[in-house]
N, C-alpha and C positions, 0 to 999 in steps of 0.2 A: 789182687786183680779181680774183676767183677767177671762174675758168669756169664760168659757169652752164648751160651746156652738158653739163657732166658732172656736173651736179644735186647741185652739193654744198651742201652748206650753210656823244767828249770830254765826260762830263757838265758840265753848263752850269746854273749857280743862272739861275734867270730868275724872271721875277713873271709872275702873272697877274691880270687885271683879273677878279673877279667878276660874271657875270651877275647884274645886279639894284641890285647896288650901287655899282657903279661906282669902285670901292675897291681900291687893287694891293697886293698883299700875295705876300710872300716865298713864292715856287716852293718852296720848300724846307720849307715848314711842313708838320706833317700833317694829319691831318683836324682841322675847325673848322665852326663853324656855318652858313657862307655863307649862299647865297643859297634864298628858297625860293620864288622863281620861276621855272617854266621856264624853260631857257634855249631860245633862238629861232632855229631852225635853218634857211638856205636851201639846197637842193640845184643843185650843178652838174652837169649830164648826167643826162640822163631816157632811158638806156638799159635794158638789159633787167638790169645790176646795181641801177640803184636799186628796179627795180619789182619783181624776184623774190627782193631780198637784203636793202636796206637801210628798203624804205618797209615791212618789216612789224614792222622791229625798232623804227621810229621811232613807227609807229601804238600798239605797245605801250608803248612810254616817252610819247607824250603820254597813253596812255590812264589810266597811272599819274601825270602831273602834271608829269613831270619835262622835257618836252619838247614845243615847239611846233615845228609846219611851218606855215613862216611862206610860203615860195613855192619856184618851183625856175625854173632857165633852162635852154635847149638850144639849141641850134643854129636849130633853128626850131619856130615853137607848134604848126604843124602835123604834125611829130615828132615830138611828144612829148603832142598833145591826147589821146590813149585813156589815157594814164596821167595826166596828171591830172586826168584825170573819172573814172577808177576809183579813186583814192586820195584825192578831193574836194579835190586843190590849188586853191584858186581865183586865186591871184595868180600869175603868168607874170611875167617879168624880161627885156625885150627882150635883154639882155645880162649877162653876166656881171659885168660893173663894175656896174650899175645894182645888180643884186643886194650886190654886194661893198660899196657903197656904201649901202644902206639901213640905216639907224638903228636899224629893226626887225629885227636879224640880229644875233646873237652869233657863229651858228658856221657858217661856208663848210663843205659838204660837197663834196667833188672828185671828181668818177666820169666823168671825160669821157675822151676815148683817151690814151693814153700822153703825146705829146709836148706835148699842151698842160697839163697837172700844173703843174709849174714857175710857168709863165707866170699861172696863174690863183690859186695859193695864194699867190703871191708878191704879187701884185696884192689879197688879202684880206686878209692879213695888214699890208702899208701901212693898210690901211682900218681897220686896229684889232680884225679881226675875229680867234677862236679858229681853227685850219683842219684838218679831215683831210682829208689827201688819198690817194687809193688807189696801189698799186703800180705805177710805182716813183715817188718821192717829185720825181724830175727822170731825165732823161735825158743829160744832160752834170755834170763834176765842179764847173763853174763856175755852174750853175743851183745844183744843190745847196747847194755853199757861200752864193749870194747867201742862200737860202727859210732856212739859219742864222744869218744874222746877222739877218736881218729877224725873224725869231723873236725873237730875241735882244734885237734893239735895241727892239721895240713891245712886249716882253713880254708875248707872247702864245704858247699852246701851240698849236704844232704836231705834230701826231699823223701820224705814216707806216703806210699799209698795208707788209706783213702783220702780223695782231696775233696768231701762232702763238703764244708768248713767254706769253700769257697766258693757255693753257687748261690747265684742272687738271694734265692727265697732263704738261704740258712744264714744269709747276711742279713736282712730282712729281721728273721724270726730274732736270731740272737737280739740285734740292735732294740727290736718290739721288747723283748724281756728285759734287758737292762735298764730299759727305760722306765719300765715298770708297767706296761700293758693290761699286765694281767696281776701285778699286785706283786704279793710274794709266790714264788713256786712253792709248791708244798710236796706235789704227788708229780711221776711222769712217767710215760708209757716212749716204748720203740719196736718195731718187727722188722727185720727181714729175714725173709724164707723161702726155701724152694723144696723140689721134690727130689735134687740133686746131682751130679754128674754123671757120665756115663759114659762119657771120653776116656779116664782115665784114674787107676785102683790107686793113686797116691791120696787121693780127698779123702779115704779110710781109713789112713792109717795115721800114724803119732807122729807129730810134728805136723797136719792138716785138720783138717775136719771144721765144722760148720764157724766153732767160734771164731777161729783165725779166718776163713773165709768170707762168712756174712754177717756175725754180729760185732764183727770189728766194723761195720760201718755204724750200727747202730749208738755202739760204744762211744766213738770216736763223736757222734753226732750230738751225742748227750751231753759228753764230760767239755764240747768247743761252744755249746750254750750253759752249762750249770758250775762248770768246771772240774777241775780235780777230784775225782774220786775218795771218800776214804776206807770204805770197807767193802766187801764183797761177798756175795751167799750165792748159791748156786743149785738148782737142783738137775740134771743129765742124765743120760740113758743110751744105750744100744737101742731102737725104737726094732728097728730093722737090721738084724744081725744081718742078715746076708744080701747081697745086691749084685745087680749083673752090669757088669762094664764091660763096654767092648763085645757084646754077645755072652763074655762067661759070665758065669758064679763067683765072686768072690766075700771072702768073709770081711765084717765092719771090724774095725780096733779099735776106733775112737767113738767116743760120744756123737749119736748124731741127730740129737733133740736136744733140747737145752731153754732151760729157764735163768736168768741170772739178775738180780737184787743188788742194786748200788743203792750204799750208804753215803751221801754228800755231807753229812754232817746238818748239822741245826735243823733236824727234822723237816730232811726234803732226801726223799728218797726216789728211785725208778725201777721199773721192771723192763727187761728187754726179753723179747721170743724170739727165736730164732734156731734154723734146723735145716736138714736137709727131708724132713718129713710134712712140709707144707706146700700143697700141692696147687691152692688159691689161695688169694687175701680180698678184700674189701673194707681196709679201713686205714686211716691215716698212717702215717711212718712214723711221727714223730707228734704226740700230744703230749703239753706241760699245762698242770692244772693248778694255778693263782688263787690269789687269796681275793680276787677280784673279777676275773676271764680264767679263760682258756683259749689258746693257741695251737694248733695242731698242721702239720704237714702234710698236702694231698701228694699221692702218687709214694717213690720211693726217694729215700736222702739221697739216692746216687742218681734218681730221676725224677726230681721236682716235679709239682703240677699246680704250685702254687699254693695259698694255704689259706684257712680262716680261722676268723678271730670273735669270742665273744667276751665283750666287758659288760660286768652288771651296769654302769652306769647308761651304757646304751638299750642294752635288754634285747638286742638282736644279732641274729650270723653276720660277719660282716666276711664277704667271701673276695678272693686276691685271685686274679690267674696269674699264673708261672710267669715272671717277667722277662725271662729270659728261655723260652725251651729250648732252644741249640745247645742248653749248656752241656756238654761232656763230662763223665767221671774221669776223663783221662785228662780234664783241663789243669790239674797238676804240673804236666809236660811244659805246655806253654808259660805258664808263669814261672816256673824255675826258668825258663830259657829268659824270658824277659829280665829275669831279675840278676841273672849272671851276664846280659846285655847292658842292664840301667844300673848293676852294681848295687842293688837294693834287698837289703835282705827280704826270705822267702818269708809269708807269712804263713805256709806250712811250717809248721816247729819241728825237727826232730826229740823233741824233749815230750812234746805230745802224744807220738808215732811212741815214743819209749813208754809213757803213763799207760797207753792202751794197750801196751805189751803185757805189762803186770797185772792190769786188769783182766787181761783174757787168761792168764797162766796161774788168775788167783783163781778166777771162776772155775777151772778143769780143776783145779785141787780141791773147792769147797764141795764141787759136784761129786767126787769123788769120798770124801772124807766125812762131810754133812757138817765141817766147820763152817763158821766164819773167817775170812783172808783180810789181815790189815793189808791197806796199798799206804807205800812209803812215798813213792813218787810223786810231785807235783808238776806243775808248769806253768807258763801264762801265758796266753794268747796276744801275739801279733796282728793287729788289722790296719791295712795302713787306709790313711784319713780319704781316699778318691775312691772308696772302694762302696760307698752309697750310692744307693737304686731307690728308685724311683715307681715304689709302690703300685700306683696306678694309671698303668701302659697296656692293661690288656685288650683294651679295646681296640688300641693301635694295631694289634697283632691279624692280620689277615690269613693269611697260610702260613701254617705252624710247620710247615714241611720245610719251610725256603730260610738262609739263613738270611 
């Protein structure tokens, strides 16, 4: 899940069951008439991601039809009572199984702390349910794999935060590169970073910390233009052993600086930075250097700003604004629901969400160890054919505030 704190805003045939109809039909079809009812959404974790990120994109998909909040659980009611008396949930779920378990629920939503992901979409997805669950998808290679096969075998979509992959400009940029824009890639940069949380002492310890938190977007944003990963180098550190949350002192356990070195193979490699020791930035998110251009990403991959491009054969910047700024990082949501609506598989991959798993879990090992990590894993990106934008719109654009 993204820091709201910095106010931001192997493919596999599977089936899915239709909300409404109760009908499995081939992951692999395109759009089709489905269902036109709501689908019926329970939330897990009533932190301050569901209540400043995801309950407002959900209030506008019910307000449109296409989406019920059926109830949510947390930890406890009394944690979670201001929120949902501000967003009028009225059903509470003692527990996340009872939720997982209710009849009235098509789609588990996951936003609880890091290490329990795994354990609770794993647990929805037996129950029959559809699942997204926030970053990172699981914490170990063997959680992962199981929340795969269980996909797999219940035929049910599973959806993994980060949903970067699918805002105009990274549709855009990939499309520019495979075209060949800028030639061949050779070399490629990524950042993101902050100065880090202060909510709450779990972002310090094992099983959290910066790479599962922020350069899993970076990760994630690299390997859905360059593709699959095959090696990993790492360099990490303690920057700042001690940190105050919450008013106290508490001591760091995880890495919370980090450098990490992706090997793609055929001599194209990337550097990603990314920490909770960055306190400003002023430079692209995402730049890929060709054998002809360069391409780079203004703003952050989870908040576009548009991007430019230079090809020697022009010999100038050729700069893009943002085609779309309403885009959300939480627009994952909406298209999972669309897609268990139009019965169209999601073109977030779980198989991707698993790749970037390894990747992060090789990088804490190399950082740690000063090896190099082969990555086993691959995948291949889904994009489906409607999904092109139209470059040059930003002139259209008036007030970037309005959607």
């Amino acid at each position: 899940m993204a820091n709201l704190g910095r106010q931001k805003r192997a493919t596999t045939s599977r089936s899915a069951e239709s909300a409404g109809t109760g009908k499995v039909v081939s992951g692999r079809q395109t759009r089709s008439l489905g269902s036109t009812r709501p689908v019926r959404v329970g939330v897990v974790g009533c932190g301050n991601v569901m209540d400043g990120a995801y309950m407002p994109l959900l209030r506008k998909l019910q307000f449109k039809g296409v989406a019920e909040i059926v109830g949510a659980s947390h930890t406890s009611r009394s944690g979670c009572q201001n929120i949902l008396k501000k967003w009028s949930i009225t059903r509470y779920f003692s527990s996340y199984q009872e939720l997982c378990q209710s009849p009235q629920v098509d789609l588990v939503v996951v936003l609880t702390s890091m290490e329990r992901h795994a354990e609770i979409a794993r647990n929805a997805l037996l129950a029959g349910k559809h699942v997204l669950v926030e970053k990172p998808m699981a914490t170990s290679i063997d959680e992962g794999q199981e929340l795969l096969v269980t996909a797999n075998r219940k035929g049910k979509y599973l959806v993994c935060a980060p949903f970067v992959t699918l805002s105009p400009t990274s549709r855009i940029i990939r499309k520019r590169v495979r075209a060949g824009a800028i030639g061949k890639v050779c070399l490629a940069r990524a950042r993101y970073g902050w100065s880090g949380p202060d909510w709450a002492d779990w972002f310090y310890r094992p099983g959290a910390g910066p790479i599962f938190d922020l350069a899993v977007y970076s990760i994630t944003s690299l390997t859905g233009i360059l593709g699959a990963a095959k090696r990993v180098m790492a360099m990490t550190g303690i920057a700042q052993p001690v940190r105050r949350v919450r008013g106290k002192r508490i001591k760091v356990e995880v890495e919370d600086s980090v450098q990490i070195l992706l090997d793609f193979g055929g001599s194209v490699s990337a550097v990603i930075t990314s920490g909770f020791t960055m306190q400003k930035y002023r430079c692209p998110a995402i730049e890929l250097y060709g054998t002809d251009g360069t391409i780079q990403m203004l703003g952050d991959d989870w908040a576009p700003e548009g991007y430019e491009l230079w090809q020697n054969s022009i010999a100038a910047w050729q700069s893009y604004y943002e085609t779309d700024p309403h885009w959300q990082w939480t627009s994952g949501l909406e298209h999972l629901i669309d897609c268990i609506r139009t019965r169209r598989r999601p073109e977030v991959e779980p198989e991707h969400a698993f790749h970037v798993l390894e990747v992060m879990l090789a990088a804490q090992k190399a950082g740690r160890t000063g090896c190099a990590e082969q990555i086993k894993s691959s995948f291949s990106h889904s994009e489906s054919e409607d999904g092109d934008v139209e470059p040059g719109v930003g002139h259209r654009i008036h007030d970037r505030r309005r959607e």
